[in-house]
C-alpha positions as a Python dict, from the first residue, in 0.01 Angstrom:
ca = {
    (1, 'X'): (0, 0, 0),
    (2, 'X'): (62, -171, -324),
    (3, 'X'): (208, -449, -494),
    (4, 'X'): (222, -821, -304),
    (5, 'X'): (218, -681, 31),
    (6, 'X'): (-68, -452, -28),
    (7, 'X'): (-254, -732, -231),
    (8, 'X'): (-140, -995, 98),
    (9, 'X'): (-248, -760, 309),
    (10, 'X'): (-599, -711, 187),
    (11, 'X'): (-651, -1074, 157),
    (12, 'X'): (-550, -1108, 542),
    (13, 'X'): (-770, -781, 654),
    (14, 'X'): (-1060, -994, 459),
    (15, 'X'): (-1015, -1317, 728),
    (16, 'X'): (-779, -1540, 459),
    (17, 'X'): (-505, -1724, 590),
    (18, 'X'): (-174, -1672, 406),
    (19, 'X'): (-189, -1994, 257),
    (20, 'X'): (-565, -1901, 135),
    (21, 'X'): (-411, -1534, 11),
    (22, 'X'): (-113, -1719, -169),
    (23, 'X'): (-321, -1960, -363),
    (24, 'X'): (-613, -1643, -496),
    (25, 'X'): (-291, -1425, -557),
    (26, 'X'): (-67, -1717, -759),
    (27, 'X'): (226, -1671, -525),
    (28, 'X'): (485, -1879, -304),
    (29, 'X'): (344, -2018, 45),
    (30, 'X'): (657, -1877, 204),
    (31, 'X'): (620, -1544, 34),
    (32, 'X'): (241, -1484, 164),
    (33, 'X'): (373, -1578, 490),
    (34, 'X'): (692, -1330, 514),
    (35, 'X'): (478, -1068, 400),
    (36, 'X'): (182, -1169, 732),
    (37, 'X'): (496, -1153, 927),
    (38, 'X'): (640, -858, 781),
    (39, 'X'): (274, -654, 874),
    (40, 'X'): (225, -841, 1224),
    (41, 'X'): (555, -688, 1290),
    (42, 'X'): (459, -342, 1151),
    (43, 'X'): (113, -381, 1355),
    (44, 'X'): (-103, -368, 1055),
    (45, 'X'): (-224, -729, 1104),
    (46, 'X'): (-264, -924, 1415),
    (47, 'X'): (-278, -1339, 1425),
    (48, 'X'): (-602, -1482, 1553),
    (49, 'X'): (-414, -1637, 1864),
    (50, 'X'): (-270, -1346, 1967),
    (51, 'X'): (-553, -1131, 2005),
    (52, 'X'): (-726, -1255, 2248),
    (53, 'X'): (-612, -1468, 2529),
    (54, 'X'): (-998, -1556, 2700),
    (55, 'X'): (-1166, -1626, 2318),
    (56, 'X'): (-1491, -1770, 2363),
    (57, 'X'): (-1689, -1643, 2118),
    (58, 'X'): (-2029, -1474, 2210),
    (59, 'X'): (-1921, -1580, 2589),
    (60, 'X'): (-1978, -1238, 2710),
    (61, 'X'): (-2101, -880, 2576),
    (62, 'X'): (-1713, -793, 2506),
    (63, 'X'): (-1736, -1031, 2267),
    (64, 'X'): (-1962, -878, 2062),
    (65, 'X'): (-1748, -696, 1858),
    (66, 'X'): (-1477, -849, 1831),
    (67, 'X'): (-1428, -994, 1401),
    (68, 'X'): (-1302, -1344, 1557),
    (69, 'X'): (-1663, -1451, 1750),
    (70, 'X'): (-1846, -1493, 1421),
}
C-alpha cells in the first residue's frame, strides 16, 4: 500500500491515533480519519473499542497477547 493511506495506515498499525498520524504526516484531521475508516471498513485496522468487549488488561492469561494490555 502506498501513498496517504499506506503512510496512515502504518502510523495506525504502530498504535497512533489518526489525529497523532495526521500531525507526523502534515495532513488534514478529517483526512487521517477517512482513511482509519476507509481500512476499519476493509478490515485492515480495527479500533481499540471494538476489539475487545471484556478489556482488562493482564486480567487473565488471554490477555497476554493481546497489543491493547500493554
Amino acid at each position: 500500500m502506498s501513498g496517504v493511506l499506506g503512510a496512515v495506515v502504518e502510523r495506525l498499525a504502530g498504535g497512533e491515533t489518526p489525529r497523532a498520524a495526521a500531525r507526523a504526516l502534515g495532513i488534514p484531521v478529517d483526512l487521517a480519519e477517512a482513511a482509519a475508516a476507509e481500512c476499519e471498513r476493509l478490515g485492515l485496522v480495527m479500533r481499540a473499542g471494538a476489539a475487545c468487549g471484556t478489556c482488562a488488561p493482564g486480567r487473565t492469561v488471554a490477555c497476554a497477547g493481546c497489543p491493547f494490555a500493554g
